[in-house]
C-alpha positions as CSV (number, residue, x, y, z in Angstrom):
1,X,227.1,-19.9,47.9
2,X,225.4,-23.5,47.5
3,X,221.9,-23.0,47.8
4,X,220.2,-25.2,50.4
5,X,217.6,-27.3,49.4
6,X,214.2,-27.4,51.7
7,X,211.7,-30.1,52.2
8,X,208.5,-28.9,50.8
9,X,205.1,-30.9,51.2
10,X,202.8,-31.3,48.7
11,X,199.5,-29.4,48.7
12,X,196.2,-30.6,48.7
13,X,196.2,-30.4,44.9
14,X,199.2,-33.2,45.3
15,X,196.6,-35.6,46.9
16,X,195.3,-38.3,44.9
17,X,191.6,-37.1,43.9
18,X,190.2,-41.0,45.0
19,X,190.4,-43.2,47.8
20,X,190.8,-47.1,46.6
21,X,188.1,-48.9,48.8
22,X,188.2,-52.3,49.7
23,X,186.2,-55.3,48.0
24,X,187.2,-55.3,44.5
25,X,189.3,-52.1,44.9
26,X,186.5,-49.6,42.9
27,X,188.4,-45.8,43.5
28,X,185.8,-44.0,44.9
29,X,186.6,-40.5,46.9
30,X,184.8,-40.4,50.0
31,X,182.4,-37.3,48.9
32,X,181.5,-39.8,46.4
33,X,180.7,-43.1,48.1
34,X,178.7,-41.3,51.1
35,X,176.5,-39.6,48.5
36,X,175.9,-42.9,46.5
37,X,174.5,-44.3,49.7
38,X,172.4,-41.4,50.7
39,X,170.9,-42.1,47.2
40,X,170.7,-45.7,47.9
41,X,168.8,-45.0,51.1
42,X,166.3,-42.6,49.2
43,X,165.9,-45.0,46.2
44,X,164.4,-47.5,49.5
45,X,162.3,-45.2,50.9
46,X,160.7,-44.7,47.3
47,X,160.9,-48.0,45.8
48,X,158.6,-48.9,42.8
49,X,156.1,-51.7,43.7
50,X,158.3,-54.1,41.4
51,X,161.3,-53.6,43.8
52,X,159.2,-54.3,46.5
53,X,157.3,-57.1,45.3
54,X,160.8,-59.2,44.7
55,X,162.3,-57.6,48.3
56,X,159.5,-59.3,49.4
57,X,159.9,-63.0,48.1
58,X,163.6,-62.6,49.3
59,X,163.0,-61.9,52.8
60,X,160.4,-65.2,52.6
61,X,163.3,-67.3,51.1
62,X,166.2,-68.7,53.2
63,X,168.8,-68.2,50.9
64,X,171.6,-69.1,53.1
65,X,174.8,-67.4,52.2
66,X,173.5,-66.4,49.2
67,X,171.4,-63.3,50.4
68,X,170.7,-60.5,48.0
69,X,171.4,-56.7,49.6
70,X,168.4,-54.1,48.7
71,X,169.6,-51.1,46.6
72,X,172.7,-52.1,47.1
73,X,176.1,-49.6,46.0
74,X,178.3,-51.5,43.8
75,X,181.6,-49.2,42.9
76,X,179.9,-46.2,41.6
77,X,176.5,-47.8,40.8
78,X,173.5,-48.6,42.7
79,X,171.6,-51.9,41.9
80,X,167.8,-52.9,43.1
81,X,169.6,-56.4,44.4
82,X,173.2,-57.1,45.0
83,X,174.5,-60.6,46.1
84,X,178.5,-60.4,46.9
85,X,179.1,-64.1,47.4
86,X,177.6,-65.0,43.9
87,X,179.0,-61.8,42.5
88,X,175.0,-61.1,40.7
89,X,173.6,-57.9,40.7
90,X,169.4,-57.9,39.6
91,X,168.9,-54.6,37.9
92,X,164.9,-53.6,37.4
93,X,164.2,-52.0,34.9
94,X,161.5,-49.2,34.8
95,X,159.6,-47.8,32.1
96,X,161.4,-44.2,33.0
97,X,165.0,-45.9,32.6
98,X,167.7,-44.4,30.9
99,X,169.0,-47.4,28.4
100,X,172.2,-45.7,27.3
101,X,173.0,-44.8,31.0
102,X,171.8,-48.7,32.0
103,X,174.5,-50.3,29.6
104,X,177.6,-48.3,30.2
105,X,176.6,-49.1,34.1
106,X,176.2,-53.0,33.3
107,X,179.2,-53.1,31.1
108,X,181.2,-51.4,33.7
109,X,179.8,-53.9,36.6
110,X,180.2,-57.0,34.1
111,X,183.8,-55.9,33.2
112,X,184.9,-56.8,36.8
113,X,183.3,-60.2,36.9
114,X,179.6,-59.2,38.1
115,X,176.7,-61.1,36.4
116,X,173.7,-58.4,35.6
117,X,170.6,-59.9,35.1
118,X,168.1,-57.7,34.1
119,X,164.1,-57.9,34.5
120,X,161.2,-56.0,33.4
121,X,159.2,-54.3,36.2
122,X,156.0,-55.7,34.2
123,X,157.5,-59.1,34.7
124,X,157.7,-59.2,38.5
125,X,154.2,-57.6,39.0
126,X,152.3,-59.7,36.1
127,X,154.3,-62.7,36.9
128,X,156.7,-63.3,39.6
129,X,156.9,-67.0,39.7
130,X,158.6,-67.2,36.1
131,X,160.9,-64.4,37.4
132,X,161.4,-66.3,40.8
133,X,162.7,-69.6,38.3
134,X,164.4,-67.2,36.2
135,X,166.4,-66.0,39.4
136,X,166.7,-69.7,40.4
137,X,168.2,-70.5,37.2
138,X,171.3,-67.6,37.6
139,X,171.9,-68.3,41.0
140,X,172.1,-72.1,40.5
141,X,174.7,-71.5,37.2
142,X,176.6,-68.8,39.5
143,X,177.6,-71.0,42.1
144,X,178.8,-73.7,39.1
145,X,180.5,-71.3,37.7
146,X,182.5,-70.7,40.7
147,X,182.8,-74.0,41.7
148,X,184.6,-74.8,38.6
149,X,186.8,-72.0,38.7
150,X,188.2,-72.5,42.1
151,X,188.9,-76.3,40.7
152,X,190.3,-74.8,37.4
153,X,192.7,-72.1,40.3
154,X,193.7,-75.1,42.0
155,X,194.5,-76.8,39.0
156,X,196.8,-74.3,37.4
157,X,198.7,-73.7,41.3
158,X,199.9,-77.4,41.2
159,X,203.1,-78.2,39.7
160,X,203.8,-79.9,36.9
161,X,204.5,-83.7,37.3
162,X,204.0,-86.9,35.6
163,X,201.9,-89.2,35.9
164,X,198.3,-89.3,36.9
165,X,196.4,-86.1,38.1
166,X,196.0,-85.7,41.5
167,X,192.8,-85.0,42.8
168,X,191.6,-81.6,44.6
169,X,192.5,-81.7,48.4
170,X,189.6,-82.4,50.6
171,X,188.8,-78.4,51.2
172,X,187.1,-78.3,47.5
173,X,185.4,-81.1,47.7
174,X,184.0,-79.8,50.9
175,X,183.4,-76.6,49.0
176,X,181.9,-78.2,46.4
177,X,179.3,-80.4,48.7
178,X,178.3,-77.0,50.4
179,X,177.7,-75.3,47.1
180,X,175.3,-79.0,45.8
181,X,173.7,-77.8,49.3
182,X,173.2,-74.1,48.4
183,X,171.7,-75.3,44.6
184,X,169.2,-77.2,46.8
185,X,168.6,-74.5,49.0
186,X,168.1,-71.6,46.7
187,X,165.6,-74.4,44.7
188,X,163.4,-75.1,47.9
189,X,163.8,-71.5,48.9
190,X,162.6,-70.4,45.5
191,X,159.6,-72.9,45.1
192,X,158.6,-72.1,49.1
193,X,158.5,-68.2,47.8
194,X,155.9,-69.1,45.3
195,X,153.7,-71.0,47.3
196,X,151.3,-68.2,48.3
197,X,151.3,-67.2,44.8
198,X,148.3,-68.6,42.0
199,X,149.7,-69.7,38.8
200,X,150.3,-67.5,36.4
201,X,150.9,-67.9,32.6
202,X,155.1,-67.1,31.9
203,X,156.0,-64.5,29.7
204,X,160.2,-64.6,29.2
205,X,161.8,-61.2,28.5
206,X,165.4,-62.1,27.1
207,X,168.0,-60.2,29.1
């Protein structure tokens, strides 16, 4: 007698342990993301006065698109600032901070195309203003860099003909005169942060 086969369903053991997420697709189960932002919402509540101090100067400066998000989860890592358009995550570092746990995190984040910049809590409470350029200065060669690479994307999608180049379509150059407009506005933005601020003398920490 021919044996007859049933349909069996998989058990919960069958599942796939992770959920991909949307954004840049980080696997994160749920369990896992809700209790990253239960520690992001506790990390605010307790911020360091260096986290504050920059929070701060970026809720005095209109940033336009370019807004940073406070303690802000990033796959499975939490950053002091976050912004998602320039794809530039600040990380603070305290004097309590773990540095082999802090570079397996940045390499991870960098590894997917994040730029970490990292800054001394000393630095943004002993002198903000060179950390306020310093900012300036990644911001400003973020939005080049993308600029360029949506030029290079369009570039490489165009078939191959002779004769001269032809030039982007007008939706990158508009691109590209919003993002001049953003340089000028994280620029003003930055120097009407530091107004209120006396001058200070700059000490650079390299990253």
């Amino acid at each position: 007698m021919t044996e007859r086969k049933t349909l069996k369903l998989g058990t919960s053991s069958d599942a796939p342990a992770a959920l991909e997420k949307k954004g840049r697709g980080w696997k994160i189960s749920d369990k896992r993301l809700d209790a990253l932002h239960d520690r992001a919402r506790e990390m605010k509540r307790f911020a360091s006065p260096a986290n504050k101090a920059l929070a701060e100067k970026f809720a005095k400066a209109d940033l336009g698109r370019y807004t940073f998000k406070r303690f802000a989860v990033v796959g499975s890592a939490i950053v002091d600032f976050n912004c998602h358009n320039l794809g530039m995550a600040i990380i603070i570092l305290e004097e309590d901070e773990d540095e082999a746990l802090s570079k397996r995190r940045d390499k991870s984040l960098e590894s997917v195309g994040i730029r970490v910049m990292r800054i001394h809590a000393g630095d943004i409470l002993s002198n903000i203003d060179g950390v306020l350029e310093r900012i300036t200065l990644g911001m400003r060669m973020r939005i080049g860099n993308k600029r360029d690479a949506r030029r290079e994307h369009w570039e490489n999608s165009q078939p191959k003909e002779r004769g001269p180049a032809r030039e982007a379509p007008d939706a990158n150059a508009a691109d590209d005169v919003q993002d001049s407009a953003s340089e000028r506005e994280v620029e003003t933005s930055s120097e009407a942060a530091e107004t209120n601020d006396a001058p200070r003398e700059t000490s650079a920490e390299e990253e």
